[in-house]
PDB file of N, CA, C and O in Angstrom:
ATOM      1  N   UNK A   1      72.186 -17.316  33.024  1.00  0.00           N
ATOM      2  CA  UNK A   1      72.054 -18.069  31.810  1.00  0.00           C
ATOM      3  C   UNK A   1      71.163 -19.286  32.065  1.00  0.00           C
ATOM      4  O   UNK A   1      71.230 -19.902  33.129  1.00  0.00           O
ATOM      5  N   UNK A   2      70.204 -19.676  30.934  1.00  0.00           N
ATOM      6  CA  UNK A   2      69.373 -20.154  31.731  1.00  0.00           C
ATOM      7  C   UNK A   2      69.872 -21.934  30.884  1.00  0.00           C
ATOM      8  O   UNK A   2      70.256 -22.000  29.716  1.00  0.00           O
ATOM      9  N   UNK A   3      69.765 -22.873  31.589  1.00  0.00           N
ATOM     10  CA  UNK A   3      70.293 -24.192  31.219  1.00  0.00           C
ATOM     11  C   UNK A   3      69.720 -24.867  30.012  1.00  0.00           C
ATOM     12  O   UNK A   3      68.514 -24.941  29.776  1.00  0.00           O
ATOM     13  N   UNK A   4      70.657 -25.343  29.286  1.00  0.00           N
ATOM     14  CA  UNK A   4      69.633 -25.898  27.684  1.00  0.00           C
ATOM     15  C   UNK A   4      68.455 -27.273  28.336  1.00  0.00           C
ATOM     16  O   UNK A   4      68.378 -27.598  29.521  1.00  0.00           O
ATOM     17  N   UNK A   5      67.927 -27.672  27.587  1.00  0.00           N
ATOM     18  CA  UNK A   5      66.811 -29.207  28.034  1.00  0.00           C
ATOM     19  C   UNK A   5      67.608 -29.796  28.593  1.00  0.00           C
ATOM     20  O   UNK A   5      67.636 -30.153  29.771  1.00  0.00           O
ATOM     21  N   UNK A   6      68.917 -30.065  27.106  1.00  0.00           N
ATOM     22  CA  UNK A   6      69.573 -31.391  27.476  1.00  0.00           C
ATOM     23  C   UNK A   6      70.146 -31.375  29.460  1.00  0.00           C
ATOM     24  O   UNK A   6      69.756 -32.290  30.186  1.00  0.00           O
ATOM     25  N   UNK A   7      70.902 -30.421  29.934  1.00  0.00           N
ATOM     26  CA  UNK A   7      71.180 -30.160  30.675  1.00  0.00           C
ATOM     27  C   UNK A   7      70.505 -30.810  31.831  1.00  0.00           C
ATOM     28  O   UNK A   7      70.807 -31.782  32.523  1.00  0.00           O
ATOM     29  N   UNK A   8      69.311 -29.828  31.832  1.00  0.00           N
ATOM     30  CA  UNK A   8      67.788 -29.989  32.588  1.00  0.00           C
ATOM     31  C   UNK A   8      67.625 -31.269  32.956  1.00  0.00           C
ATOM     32  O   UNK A   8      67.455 -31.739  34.081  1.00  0.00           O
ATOM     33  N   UNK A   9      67.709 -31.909  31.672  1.00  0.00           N
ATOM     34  CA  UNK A   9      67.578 -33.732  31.949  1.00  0.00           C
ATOM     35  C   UNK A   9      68.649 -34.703  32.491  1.00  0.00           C
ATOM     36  O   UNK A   9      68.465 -35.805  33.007  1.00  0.00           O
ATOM     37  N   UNK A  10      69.525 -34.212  32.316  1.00  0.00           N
ATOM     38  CA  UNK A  10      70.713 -35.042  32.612  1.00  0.00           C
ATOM     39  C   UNK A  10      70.754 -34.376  34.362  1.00  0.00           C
ATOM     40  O   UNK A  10      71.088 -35.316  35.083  1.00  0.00           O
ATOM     41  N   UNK A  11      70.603 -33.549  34.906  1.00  0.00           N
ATOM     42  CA  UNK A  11      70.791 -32.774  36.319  1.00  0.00           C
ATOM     43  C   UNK A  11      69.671 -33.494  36.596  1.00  0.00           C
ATOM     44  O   UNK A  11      69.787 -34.092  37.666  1.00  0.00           O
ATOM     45  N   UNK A  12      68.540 -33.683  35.998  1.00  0.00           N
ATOM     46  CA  UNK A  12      67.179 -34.999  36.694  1.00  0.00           C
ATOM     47  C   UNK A  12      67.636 -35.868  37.016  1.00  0.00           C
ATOM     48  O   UNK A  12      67.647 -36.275  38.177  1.00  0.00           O
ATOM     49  N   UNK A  13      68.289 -36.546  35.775  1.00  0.00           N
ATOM     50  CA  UNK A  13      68.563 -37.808  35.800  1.00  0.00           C
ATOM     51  C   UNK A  13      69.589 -38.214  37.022  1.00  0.00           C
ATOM     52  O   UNK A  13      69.360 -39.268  37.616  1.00  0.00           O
ATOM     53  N   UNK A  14      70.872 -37.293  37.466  1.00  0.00           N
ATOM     54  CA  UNK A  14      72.033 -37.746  37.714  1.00  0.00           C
ATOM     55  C   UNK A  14      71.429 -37.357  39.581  1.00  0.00           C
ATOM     56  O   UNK A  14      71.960 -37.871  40.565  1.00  0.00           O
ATOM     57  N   UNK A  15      70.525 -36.594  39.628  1.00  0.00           N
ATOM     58  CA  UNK A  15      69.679 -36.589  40.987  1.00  0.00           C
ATOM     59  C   UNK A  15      68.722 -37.416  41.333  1.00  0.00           C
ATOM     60  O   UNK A  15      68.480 -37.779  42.484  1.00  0.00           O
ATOM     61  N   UNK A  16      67.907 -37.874  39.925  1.00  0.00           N
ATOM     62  CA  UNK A  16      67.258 -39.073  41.118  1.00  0.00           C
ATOM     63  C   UNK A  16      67.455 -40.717  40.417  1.00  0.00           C
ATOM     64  O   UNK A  16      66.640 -41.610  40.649  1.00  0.00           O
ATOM     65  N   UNK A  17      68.656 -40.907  39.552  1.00  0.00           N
ATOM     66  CA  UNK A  17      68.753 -42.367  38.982  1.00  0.00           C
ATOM     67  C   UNK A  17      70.413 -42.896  39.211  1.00  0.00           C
ATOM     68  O   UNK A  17      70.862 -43.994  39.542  1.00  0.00           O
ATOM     69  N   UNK A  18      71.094 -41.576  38.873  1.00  0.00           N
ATOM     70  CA  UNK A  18      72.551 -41.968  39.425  1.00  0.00           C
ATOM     71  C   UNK A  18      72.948 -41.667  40.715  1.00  0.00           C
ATOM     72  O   UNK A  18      72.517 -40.823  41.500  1.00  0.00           O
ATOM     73  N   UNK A  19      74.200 -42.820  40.859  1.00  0.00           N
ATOM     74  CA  UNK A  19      74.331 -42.352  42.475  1.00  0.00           C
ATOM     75  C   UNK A  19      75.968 -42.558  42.198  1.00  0.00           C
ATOM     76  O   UNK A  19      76.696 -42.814  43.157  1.00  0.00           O
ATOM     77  N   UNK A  20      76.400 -42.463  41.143  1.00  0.00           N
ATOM     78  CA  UNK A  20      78.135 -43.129  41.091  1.00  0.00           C
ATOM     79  C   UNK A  20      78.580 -41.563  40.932  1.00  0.00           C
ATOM     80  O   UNK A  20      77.943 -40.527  40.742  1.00  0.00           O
ATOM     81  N   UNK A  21      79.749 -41.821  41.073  1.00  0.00           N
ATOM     82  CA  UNK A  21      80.602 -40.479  41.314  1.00  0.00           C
ATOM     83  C   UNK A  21      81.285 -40.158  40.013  1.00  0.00           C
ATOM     84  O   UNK A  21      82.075 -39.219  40.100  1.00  0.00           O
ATOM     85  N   UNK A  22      81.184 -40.641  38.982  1.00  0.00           N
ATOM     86  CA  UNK A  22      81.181 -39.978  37.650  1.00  0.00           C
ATOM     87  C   UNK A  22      80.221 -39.964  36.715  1.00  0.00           C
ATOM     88  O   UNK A  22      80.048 -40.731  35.768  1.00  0.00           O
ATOM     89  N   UNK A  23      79.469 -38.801  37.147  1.00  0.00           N
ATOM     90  CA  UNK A  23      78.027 -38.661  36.361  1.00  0.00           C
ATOM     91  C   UNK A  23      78.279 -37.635  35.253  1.00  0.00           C
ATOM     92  O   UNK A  23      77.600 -37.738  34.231  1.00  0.00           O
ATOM     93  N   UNK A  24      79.121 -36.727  35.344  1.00  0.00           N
ATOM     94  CA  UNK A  24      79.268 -36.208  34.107  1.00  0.00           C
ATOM     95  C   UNK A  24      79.707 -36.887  33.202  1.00  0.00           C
ATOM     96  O   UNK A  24      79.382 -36.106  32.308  1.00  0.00           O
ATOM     97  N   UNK A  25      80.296 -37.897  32.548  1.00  0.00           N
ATOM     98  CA  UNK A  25      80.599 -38.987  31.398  1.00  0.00           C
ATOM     99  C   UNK A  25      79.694 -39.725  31.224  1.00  0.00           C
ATOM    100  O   UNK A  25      80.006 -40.682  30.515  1.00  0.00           O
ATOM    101  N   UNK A  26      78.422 -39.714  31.645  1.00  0.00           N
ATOM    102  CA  UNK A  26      77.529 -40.660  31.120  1.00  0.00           C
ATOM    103  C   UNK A  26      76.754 -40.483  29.857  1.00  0.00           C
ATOM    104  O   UNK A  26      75.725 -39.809  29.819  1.00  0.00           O
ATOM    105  N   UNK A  27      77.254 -41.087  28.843  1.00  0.00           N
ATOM    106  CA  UNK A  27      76.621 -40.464  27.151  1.00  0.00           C
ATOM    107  C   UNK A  27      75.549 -39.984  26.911  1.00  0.00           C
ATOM    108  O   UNK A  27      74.668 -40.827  27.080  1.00  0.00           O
ATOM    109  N   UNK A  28      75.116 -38.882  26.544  1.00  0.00           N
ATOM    110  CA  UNK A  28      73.848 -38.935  26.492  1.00  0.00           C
ATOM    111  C   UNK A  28      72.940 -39.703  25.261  1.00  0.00           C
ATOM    112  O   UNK A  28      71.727 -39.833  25.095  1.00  0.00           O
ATOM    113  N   UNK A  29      74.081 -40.125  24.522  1.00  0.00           N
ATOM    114  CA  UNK A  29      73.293 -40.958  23.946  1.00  0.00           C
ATOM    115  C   UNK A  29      72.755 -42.452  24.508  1.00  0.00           C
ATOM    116  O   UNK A  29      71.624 -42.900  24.321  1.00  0.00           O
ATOM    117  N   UNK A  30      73.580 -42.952  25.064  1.00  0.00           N
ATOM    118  CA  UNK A  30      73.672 -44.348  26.254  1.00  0.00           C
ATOM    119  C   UNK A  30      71.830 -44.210  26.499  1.00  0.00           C
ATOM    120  O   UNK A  30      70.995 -43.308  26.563  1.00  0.00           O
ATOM    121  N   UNK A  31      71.883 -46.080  26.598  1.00  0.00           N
ATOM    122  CA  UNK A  31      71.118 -45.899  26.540  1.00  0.00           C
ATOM    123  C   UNK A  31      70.233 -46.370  27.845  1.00  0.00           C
ATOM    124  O   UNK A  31      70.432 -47.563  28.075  1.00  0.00           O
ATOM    125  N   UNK A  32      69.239 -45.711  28.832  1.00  0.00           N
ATOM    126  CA  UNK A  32      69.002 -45.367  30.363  1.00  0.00           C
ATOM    127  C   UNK A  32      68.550 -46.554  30.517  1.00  0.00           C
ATOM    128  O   UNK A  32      68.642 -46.957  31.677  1.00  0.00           O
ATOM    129  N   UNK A  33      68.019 -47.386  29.657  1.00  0.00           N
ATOM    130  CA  UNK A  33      67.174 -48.714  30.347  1.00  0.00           C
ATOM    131  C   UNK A  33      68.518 -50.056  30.151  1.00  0.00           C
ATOM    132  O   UNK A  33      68.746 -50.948  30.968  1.00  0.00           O
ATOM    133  N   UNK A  34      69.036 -49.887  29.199  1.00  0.00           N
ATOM    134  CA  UNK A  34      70.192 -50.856  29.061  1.00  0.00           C
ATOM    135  C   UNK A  34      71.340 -51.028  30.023  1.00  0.00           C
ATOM    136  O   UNK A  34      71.789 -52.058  30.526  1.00  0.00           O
ATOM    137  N   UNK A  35      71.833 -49.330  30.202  1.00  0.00           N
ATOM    138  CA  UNK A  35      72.231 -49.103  31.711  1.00  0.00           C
ATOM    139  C   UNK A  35      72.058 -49.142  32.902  1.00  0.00           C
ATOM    140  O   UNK A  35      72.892 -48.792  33.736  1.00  0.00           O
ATOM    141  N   UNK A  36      70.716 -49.664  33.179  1.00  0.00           N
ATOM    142  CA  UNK A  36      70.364 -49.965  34.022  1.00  0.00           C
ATOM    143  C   UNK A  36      69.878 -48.471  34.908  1.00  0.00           C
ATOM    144  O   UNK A  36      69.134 -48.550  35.886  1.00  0.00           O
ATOM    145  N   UNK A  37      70.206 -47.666  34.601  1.00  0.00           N
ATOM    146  CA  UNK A  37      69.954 -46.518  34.888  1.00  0.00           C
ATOM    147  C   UNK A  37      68.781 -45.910  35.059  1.00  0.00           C
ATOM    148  O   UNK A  37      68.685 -44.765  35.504  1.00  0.00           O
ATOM    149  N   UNK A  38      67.965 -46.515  34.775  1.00  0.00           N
ATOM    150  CA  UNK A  38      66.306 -45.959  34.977  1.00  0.00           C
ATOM    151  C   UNK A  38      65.447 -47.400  34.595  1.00  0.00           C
ATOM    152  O   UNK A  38      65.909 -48.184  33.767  1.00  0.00           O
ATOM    153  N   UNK A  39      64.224 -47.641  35.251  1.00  0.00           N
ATOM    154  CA  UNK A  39      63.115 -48.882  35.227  1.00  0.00           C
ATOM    155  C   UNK A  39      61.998 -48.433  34.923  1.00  0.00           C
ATOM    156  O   UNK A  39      61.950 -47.203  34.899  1.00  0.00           O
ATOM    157  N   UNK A  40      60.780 -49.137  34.603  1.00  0.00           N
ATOM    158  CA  UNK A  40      59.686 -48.975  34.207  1.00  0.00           C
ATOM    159  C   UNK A  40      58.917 -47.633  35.364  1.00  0.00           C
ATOM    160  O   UNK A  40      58.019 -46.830  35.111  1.00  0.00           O
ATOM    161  N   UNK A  41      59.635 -47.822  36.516  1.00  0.00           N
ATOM    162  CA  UNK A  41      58.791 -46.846  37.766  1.00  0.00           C
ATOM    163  C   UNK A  41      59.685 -45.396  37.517  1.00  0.00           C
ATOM    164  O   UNK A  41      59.024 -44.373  37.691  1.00  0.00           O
ATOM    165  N   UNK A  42      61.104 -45.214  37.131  1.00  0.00           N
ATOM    166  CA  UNK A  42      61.898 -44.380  36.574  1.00  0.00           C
ATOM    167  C   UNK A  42      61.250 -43.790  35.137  1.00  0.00           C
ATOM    168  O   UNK A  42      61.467 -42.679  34.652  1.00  0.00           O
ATOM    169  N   UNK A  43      60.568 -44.636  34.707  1.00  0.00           N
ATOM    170  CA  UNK A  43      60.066 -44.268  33.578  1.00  0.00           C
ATOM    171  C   UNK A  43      58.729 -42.669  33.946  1.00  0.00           C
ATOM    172  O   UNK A  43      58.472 -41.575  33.444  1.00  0.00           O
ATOM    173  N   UNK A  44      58.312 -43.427  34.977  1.00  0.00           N
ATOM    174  CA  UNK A  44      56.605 -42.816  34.659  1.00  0.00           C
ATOM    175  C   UNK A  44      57.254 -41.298  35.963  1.00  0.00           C
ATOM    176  O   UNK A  44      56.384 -40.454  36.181  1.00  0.00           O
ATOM    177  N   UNK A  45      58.488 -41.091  36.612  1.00  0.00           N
ATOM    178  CA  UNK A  45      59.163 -40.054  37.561  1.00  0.00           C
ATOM    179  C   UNK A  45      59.827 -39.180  36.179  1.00  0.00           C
ATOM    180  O   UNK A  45      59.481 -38.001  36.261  1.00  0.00           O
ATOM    181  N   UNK A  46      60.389 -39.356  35.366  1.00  0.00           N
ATOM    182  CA  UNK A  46      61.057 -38.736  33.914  1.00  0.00           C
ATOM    183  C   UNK A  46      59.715 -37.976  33.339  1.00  0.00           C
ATOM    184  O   UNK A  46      59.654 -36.768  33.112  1.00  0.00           O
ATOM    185  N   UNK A  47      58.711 -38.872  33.160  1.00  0.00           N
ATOM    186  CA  UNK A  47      57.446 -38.384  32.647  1.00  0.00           C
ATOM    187  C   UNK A  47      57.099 -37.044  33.353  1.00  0.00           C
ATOM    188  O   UNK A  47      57.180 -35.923  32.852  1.00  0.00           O
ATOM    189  N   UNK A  48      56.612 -37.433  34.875  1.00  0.00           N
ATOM    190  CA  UNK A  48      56.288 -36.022  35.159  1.00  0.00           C
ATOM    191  C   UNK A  48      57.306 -35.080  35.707  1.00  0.00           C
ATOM    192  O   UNK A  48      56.727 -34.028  35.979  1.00  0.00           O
ATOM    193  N   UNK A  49      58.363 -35.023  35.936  1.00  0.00           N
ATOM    194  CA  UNK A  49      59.570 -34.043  35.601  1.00  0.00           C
ATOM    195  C   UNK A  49      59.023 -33.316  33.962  1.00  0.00           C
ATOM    196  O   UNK A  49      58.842 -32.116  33.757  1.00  0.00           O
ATOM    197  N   UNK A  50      58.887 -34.192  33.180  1.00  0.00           N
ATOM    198  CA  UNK A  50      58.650 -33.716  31.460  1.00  0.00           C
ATOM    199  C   UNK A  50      57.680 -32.732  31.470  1.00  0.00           C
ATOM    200  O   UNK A  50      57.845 -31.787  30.698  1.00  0.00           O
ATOM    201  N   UNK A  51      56.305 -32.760  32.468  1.00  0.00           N
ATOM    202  CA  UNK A  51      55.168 -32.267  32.317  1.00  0.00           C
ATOM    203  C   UNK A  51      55.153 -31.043  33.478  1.00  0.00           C
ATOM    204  O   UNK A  51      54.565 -29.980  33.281  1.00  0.00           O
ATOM    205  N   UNK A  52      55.858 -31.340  34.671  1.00  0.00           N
ATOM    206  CA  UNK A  52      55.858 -30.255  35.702  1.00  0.00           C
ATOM    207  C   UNK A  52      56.772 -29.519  35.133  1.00  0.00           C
ATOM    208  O   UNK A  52      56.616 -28.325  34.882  1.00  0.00           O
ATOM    209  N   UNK A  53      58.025 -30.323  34.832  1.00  0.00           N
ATOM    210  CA  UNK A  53      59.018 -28.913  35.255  1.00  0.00           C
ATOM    211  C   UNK A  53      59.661 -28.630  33.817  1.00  0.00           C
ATOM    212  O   UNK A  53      60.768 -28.099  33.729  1.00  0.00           O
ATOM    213  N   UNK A  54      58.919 -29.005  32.701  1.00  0.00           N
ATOM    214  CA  UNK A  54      59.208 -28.541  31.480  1.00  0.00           C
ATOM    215  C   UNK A  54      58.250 -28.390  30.648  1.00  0.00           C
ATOM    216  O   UNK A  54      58.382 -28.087  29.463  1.00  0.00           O
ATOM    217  N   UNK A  55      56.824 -28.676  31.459  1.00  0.00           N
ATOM    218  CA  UNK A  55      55.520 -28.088  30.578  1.00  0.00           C
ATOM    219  C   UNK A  55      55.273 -28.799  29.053  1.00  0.00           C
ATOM    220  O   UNK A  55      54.762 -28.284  28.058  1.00  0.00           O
ATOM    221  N   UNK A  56      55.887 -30.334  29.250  1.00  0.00           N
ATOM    222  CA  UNK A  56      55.606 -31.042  27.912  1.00  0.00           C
ATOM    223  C   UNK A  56      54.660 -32.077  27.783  1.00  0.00           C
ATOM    224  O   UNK A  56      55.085 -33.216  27.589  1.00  0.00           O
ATOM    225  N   UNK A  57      53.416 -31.867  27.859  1.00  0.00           N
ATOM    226  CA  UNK A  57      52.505 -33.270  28.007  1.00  0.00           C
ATOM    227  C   UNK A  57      52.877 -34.130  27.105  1.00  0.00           C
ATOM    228  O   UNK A  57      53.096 -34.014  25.900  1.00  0.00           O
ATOM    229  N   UNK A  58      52.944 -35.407  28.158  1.00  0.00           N
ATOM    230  CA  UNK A  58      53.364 -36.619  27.084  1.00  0.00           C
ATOM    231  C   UNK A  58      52.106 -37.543  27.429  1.00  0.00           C
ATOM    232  O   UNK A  58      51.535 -37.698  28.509  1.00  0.00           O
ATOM    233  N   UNK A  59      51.894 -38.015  26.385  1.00  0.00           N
ATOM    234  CA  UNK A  59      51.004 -38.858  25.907  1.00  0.00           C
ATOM    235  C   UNK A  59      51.285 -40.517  25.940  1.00  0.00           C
ATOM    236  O   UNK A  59      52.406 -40.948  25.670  1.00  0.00           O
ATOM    237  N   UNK A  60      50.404 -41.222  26.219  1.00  0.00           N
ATOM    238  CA  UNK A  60      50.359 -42.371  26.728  1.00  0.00           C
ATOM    239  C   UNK A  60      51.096 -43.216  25.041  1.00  0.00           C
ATOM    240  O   UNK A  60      51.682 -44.297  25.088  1.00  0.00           O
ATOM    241  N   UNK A  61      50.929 -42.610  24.020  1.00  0.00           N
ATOM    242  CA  UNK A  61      51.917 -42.958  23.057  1.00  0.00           C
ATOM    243  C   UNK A  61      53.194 -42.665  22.718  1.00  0.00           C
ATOM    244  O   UNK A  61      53.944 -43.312  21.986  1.00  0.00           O
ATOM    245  N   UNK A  62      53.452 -41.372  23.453  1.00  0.00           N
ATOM    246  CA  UNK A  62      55.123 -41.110  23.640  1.00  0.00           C
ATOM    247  C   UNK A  62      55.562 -41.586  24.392  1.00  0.00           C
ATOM    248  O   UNK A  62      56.739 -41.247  24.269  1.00  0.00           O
ATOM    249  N   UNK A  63      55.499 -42.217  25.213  1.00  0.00           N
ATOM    250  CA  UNK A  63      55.979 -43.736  26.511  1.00  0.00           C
ATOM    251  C   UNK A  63      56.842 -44.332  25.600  1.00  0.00           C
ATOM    252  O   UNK A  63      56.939 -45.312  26.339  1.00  0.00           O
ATOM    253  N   UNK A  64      57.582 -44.639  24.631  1.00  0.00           N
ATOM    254  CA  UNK A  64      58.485 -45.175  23.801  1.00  0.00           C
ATOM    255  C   UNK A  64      60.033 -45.504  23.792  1.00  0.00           C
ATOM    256  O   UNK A  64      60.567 -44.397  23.857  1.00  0.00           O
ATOM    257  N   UNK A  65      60.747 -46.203  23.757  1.00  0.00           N
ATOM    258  CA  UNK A  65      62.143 -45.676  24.114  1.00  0.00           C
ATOM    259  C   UNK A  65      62.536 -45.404  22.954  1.00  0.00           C
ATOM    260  O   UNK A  65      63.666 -45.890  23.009  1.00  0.00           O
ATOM    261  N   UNK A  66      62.425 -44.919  21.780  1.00  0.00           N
ATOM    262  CA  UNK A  66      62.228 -44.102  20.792  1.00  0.00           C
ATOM    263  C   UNK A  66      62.674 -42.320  21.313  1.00  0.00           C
ATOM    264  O   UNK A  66      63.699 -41.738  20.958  1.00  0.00           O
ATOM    265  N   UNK A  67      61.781 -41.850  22.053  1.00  0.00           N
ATOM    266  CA  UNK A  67      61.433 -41.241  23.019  1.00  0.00           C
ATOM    267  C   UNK A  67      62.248 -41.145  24.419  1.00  0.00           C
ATOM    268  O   UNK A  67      62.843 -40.073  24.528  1.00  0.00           O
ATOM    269  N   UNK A  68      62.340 -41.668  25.065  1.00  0.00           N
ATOM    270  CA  UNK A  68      62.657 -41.489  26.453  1.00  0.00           C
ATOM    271  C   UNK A  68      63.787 -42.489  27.002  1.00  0.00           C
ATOM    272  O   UNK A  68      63.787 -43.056  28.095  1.00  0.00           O
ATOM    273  N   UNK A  69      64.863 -42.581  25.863  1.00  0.00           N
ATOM    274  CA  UNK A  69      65.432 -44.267  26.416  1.00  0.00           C
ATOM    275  C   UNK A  69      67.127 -43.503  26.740  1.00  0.00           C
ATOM    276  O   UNK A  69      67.908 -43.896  27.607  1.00  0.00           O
ATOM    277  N   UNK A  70      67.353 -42.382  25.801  1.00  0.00           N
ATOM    278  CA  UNK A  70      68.571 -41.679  26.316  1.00  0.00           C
ATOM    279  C   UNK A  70      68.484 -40.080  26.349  1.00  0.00           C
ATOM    280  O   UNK A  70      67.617 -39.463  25.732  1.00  0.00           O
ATOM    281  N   UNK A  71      69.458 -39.483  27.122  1.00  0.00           N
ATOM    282  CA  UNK A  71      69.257 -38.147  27.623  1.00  0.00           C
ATOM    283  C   UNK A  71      69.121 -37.072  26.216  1.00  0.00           C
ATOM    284  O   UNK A  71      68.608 -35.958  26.114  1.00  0.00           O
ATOM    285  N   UNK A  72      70.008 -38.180  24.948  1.00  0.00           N
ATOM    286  CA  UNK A  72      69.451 -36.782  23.736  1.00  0.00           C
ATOM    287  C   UNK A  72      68.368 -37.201  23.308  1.00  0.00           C
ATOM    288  O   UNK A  72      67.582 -36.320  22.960  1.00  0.00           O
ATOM    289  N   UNK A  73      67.994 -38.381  23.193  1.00  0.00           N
ATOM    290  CA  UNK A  73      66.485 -38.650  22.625  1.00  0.00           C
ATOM    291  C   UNK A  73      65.556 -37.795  23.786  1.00  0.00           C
ATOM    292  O   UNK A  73      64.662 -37.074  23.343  1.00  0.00           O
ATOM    293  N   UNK A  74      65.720 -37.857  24.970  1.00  0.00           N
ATOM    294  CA  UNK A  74      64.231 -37.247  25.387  1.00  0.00           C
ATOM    295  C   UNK A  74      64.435 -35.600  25.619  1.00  0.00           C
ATOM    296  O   UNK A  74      63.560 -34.825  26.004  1.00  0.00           O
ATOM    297  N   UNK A  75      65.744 -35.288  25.301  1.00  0.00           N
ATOM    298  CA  UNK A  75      66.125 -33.711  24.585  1.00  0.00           C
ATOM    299  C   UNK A  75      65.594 -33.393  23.452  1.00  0.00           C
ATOM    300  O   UNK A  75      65.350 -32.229  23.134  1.00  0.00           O
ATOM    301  N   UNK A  76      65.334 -34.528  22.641  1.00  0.00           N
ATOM    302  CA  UNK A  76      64.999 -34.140  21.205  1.00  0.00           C
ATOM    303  C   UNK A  76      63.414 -33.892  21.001  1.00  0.00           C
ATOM    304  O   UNK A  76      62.697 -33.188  20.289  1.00  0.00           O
ATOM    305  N   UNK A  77      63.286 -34.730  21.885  1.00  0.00           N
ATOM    306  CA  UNK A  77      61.716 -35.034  21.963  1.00  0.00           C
ATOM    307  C   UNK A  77      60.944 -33.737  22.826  1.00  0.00           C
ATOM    308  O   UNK A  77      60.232 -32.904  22.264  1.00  0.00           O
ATOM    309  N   UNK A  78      61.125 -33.744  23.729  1.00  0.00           N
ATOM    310  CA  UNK A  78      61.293 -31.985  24.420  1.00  0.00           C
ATOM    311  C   UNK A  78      61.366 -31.446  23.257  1.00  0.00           C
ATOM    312  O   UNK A  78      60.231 -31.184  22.858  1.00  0.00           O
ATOM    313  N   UNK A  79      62.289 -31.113  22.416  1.00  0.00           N
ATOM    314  CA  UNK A  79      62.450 -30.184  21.487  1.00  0.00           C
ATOM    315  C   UNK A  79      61.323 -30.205  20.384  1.00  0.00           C
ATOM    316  O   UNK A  79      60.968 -29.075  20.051  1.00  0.00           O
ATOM    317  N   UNK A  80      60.724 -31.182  19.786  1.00  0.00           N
ATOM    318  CA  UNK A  80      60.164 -31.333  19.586  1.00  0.00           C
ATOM    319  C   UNK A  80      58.308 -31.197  19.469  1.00  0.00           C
ATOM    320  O   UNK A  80      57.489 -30.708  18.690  1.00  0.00           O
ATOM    321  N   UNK A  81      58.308 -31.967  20.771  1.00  0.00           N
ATOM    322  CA  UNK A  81      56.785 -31.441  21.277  1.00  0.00           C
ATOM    323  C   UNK A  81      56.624 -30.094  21.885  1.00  0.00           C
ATOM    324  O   UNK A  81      55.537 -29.720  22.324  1.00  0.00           O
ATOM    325  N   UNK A  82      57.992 -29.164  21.921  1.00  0.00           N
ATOM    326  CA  UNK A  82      57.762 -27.730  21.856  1.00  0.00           C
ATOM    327  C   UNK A  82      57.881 -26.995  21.167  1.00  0.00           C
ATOM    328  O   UNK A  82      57.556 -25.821  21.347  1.00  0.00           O
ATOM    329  N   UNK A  83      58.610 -27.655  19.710  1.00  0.00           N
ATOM    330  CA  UNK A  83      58.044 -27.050  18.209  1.00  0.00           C
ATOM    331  C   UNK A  83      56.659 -27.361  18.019  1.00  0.00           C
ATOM    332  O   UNK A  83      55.925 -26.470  17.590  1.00  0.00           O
ATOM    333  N   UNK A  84      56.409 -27.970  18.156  1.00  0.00           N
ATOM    334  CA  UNK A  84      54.586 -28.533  17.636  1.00  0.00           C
ATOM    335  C   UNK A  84      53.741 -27.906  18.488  1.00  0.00           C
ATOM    336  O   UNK A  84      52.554 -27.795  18.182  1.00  0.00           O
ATOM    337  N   UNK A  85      54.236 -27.404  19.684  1.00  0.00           N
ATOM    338  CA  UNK A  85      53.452 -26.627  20.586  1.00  0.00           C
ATOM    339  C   UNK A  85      52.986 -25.130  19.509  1.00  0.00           C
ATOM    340  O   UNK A  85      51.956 -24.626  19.061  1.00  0.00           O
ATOM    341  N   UNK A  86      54.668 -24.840  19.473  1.00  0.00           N
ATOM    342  CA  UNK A  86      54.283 -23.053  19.144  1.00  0.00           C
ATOM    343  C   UNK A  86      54.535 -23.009  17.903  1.00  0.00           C
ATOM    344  O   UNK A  86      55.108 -21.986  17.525  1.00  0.00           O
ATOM    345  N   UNK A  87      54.215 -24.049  16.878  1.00  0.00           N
ATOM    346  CA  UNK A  87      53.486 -23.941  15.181  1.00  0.00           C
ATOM    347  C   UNK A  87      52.424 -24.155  15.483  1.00  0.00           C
ATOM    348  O   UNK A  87      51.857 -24.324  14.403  1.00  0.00           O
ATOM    349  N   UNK A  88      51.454 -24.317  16.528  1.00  0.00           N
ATOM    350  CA  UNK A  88      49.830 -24.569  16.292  1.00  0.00           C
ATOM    351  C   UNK A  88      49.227 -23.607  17.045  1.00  0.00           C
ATOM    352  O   UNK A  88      47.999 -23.529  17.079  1.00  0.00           O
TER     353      UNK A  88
END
């Protein structure tokens, strides 16, 4: 069975930003920069995880925490820029 995004991202995240021993309760809505949980250099490592290992080019205007600030926003956004992929 193959793992949803959200998943995908949160198994990124909890491998290279968390290090506490209850990583499954971390909201995915919560939010990664407020938590302290990811930094501006965490930022641009999320990015290319996004582009290697999920084939989503992000653009120097999707840099947003709009975008990329909690594990369902940058699920959604994934979801997203891979609807817009395969309607065009």
């Amino acid at each position: 069975m193959t793992d949803s995004i959200e998943a995908r991202i949160r198994r990124f995240i909890e491998d290279n930003f968390l290090f506490a021993d209850d990583l499954e309760n971390f909201p995915a809505e919560s939010s990664l920069l407020e938590a302290g949980v990811i930094d501006s250099t965490g930022v641009l490592e999320l990015v290319g995880f996004l582009e290697t290992d999920l084939g989503v080019p992000v653009a120097d205007a999707d840099i947003v925490p709009e975008n990329l600030d909690s594990i369902a926003a940058i699920a959604a956004f994934v979801e997203r820029k891979r609807g817009l992929a395969a309607a065009a």
